[in-house]
C-alpha positions as CSV (number, residue, x, y, z in Angstrom):
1,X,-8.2,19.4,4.8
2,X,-9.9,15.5,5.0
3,X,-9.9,14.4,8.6
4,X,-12.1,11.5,10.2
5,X,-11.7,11.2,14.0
6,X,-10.7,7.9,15.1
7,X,-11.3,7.3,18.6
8,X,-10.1,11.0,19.4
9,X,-7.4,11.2,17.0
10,X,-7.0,12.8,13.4
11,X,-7.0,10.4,10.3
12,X,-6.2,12.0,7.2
13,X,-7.5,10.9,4.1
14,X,-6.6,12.7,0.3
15,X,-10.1,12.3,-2.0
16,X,-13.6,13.0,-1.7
17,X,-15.6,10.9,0.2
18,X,-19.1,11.9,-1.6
19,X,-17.7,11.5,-5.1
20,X,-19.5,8.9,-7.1
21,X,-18.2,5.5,-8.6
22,X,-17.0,2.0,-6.5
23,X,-14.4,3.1,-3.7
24,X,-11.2,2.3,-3.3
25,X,-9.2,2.9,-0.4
26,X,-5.2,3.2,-0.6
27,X,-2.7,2.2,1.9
28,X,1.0,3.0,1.7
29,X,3.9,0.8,2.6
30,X,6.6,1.5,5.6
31,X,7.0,4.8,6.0
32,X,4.9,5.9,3.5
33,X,1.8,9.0,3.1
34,X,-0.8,9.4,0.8
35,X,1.4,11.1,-1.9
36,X,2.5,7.8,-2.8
37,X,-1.0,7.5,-5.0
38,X,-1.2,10.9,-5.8
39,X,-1.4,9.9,-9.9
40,X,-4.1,7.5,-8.8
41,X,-6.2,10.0,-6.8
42,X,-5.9,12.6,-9.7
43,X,-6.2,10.1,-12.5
44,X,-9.0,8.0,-11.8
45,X,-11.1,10.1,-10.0
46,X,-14.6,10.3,-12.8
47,X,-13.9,7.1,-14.3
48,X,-16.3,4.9,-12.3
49,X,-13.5,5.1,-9.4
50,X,-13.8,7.0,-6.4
51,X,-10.0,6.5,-5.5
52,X,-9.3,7.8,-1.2
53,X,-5.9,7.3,0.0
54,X,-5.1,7.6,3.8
55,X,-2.0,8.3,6.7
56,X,-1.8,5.5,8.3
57,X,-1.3,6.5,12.2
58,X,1.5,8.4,13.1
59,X,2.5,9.1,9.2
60,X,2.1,12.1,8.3
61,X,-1.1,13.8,8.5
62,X,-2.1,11.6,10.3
63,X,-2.2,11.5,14.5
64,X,-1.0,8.7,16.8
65,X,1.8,6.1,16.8
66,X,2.8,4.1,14.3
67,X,1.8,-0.3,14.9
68,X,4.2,-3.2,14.8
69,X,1.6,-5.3,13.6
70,X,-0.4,-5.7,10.4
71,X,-3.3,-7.0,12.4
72,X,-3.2,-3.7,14.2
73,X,-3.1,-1.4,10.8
74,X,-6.1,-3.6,9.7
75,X,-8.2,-3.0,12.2
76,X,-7.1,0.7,12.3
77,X,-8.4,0.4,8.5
78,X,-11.8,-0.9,9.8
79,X,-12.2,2.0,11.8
80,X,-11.3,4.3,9.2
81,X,-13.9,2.5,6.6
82,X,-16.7,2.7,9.6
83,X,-16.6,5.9,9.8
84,X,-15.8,6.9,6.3
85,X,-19.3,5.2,5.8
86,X,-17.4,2.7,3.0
87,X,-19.6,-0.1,3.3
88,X,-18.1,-2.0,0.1
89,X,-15.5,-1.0,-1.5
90,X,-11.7,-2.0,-3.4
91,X,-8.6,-2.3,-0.6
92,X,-5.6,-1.4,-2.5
93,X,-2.2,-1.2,-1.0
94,X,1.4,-1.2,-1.7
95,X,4.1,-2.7,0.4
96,X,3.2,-3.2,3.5
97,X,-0.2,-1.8,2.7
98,X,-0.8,-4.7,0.3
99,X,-0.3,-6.5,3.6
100,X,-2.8,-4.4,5.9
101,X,-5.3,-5.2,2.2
102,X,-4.5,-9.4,2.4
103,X,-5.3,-9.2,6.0
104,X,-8.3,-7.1,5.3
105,X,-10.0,-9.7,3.2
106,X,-9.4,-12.7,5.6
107,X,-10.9,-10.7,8.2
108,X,-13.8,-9.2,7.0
109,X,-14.1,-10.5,3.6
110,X,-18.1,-9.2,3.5
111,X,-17.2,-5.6,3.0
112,X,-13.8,-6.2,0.6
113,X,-15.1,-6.2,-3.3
114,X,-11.4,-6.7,-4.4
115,X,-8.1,-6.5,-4.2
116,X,-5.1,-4.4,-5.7
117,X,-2.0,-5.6,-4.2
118,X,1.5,-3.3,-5.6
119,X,4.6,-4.3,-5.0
120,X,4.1,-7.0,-1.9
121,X,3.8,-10.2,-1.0
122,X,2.4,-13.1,1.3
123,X,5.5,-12.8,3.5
124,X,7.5,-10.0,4.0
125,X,10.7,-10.6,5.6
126,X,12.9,-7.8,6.6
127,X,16.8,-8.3,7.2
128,X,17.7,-8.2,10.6
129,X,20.4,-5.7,10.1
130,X,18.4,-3.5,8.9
131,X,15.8,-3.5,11.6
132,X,18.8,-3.6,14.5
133,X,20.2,-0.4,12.5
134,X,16.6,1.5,12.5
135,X,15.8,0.5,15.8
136,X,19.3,2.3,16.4
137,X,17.7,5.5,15.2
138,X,19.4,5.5,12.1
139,X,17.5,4.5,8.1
140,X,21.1,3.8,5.9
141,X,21.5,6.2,3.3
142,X,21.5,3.7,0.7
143,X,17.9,2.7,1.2
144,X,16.5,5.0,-1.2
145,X,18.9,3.0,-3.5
146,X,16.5,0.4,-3.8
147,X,12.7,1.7,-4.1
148,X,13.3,2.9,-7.9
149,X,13.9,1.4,-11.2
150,X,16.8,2.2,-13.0
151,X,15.6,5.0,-15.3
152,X,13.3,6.5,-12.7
153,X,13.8,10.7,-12.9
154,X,15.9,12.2,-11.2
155,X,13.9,14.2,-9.6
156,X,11.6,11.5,-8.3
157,X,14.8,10.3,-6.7
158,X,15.1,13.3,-5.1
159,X,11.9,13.8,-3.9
160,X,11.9,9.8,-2.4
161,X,15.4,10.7,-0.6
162,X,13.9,13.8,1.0
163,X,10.6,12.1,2.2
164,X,13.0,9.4,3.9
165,X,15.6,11.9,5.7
166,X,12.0,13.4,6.7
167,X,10.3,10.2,8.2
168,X,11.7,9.4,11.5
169,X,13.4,6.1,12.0
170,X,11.2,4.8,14.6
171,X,8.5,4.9,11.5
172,X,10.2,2.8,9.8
173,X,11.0,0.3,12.4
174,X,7.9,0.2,13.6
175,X,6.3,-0.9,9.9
176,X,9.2,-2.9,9.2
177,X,8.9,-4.7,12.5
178,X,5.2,-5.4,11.1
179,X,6.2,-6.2,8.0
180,X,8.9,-9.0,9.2
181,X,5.9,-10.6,11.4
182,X,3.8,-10.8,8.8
183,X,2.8,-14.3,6.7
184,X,-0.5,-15.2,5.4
185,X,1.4,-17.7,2.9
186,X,-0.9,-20.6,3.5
187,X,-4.4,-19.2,4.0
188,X,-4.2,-16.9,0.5
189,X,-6.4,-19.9,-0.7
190,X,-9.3,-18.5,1.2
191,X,-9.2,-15.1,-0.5
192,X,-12.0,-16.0,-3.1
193,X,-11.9,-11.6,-4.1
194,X,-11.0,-10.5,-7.7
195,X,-7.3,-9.3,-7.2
196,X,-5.5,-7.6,-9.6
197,X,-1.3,-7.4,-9.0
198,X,1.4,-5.2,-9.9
199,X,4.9,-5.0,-9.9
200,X,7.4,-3.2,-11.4
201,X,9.6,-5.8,-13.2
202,X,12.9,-3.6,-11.9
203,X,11.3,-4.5,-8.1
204,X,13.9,-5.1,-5.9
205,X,12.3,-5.0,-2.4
206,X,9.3,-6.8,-3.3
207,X,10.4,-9.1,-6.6
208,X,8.4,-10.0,-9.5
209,X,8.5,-14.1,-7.5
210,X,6.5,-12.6,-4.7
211,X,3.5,-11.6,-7.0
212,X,4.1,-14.4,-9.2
213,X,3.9,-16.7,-5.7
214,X,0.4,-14.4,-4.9
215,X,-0.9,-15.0,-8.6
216,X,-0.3,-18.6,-8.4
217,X,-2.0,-18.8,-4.7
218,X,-4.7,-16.9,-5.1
219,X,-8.2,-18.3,-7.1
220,X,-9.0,-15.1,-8.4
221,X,-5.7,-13.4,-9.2
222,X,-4.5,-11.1,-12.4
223,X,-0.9,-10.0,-12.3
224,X,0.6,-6.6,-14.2
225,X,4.5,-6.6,-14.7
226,X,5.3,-2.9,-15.1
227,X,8.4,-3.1,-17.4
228,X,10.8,-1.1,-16.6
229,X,10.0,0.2,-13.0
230,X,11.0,-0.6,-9.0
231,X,9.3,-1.0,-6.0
232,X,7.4,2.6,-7.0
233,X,5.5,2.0,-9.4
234,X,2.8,3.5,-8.6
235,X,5.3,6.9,-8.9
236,X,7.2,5.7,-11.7
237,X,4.7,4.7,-14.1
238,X,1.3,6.0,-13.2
239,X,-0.1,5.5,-16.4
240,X,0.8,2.0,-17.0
241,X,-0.8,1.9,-13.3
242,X,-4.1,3.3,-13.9
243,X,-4.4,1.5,-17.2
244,X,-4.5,-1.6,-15.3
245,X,-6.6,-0.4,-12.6
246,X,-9.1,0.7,-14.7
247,X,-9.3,-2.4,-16.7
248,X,-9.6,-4.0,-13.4
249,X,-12.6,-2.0,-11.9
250,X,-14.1,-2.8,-15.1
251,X,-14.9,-6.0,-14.1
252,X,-15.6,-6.3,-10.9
């Protein structure tokens, strides 16, 4: 299996490091693994792309704690890239990992070539309920409810409820917690990056307004509306995904 040591502890990462083609690096939202982009890894992979996705700490494969802050994931990320060797490359993430991608660029915008932000925003406010009830030890049954359009699979359904009763609440309130902190709403302006967007137009975590609001902010911005999915996309309609990635690569 893919592991890079980070400061004595186990980062796992699905793709191949030595493959050809402009890299892009995947990061998952709350909660989340590298599965989430398993249609990306597969389906890109030899078409100029060399698509890696990681665990974020203490998901996963991956060792350590989860952060309650994006600047912390960020930085985690730099780490990661450093000793990936990724000297240039694509930050794509969804959720909260399109946050950990927009702090990215503001931070060290010399090594960022783009951007592919999925289902996120500049701001990503979390109701306090639902934090007080996770930090309870508890995720509500009825979150699954809400990550997938209305004609998603069954069995993707499935799958998604079983990864959550899997994924420790703490997880989740840790990310959350991050996510609720998090607002880059007015220095998007100095993201000068290509970024491409996409959201599902069935979204309802992350709405289609909050990438509208990042196309509209950003200089360099090109949003996808996935008809007909949620706040997976990525899972829901890989194809429709990769189409738009591809294009996207295309131009950089």
């Amino acid at each position: 299996m893919p592991y890079i040591n980070i400061e004595g502890q186990k980062a796992y990462y699905a793709g191949d490091l030595e493959a050809a083609g402009i890299p892009i690096l995947f990061c998952h939202g709350s909660g989340g693994r590298h599965q989430h982009w398993a249609y990306q890894i597969k389906g890109l992979r030899g078409k100029g792309i060399n698509p890696l996705a990681v665990d974020l700490p203490g998901h996963s494969k991956s060792e350590g704690l989860p952060f309650n802050h994006i600047g912390s994931y960020r930085d985690w990320l730099k780490r990661f890239a450093r000793a990936a060797g990724l000297k240039k490359f694509v930050v794509a993430g969804h959720s909260m990992g399109g946050a950990v991608a927009l702090a990215y660029s503001l931070e060290f915008p010399d090594e960022v070539a783009g951007l592919i932000l999925v289902g996120s925003g500049g701001r990503l406010r979390v109701l306090p309920a639902l934090l007080d009830t996770l930090k309870d030890g508890t995720v509500p049954p009825s979150f699954a409810d809400y990550l997938y359009g209305p004609d998603t699979a069954d069995a993707l359904v499935k799958n998604g409820k079983k990864e959550i009763a899997d994924t420790a609440a703490s997880i989740y309130y840790a990310d959350l917690t991050a996510c609720d902190k998090f607002d880059v709403m007015d220095d998007l302006s100095r993201i000068d990056k290509p970024v491409l967007i996409i959201c599902g137009s069935e979204d309802r975590l992350t709405p289609v307004k909050y990438s509208t609001y990042l196309q509209q902010a950003l200089p360099k911005a090109k949003l996808e509306i996935i008809d007909g999915a949620g706040h997976m996309v990525m899972l829901e309609k890989p194809d429709e995904v990769n189409s738009a990635i591809t294009t996207y690569v295309n131009t950089l």
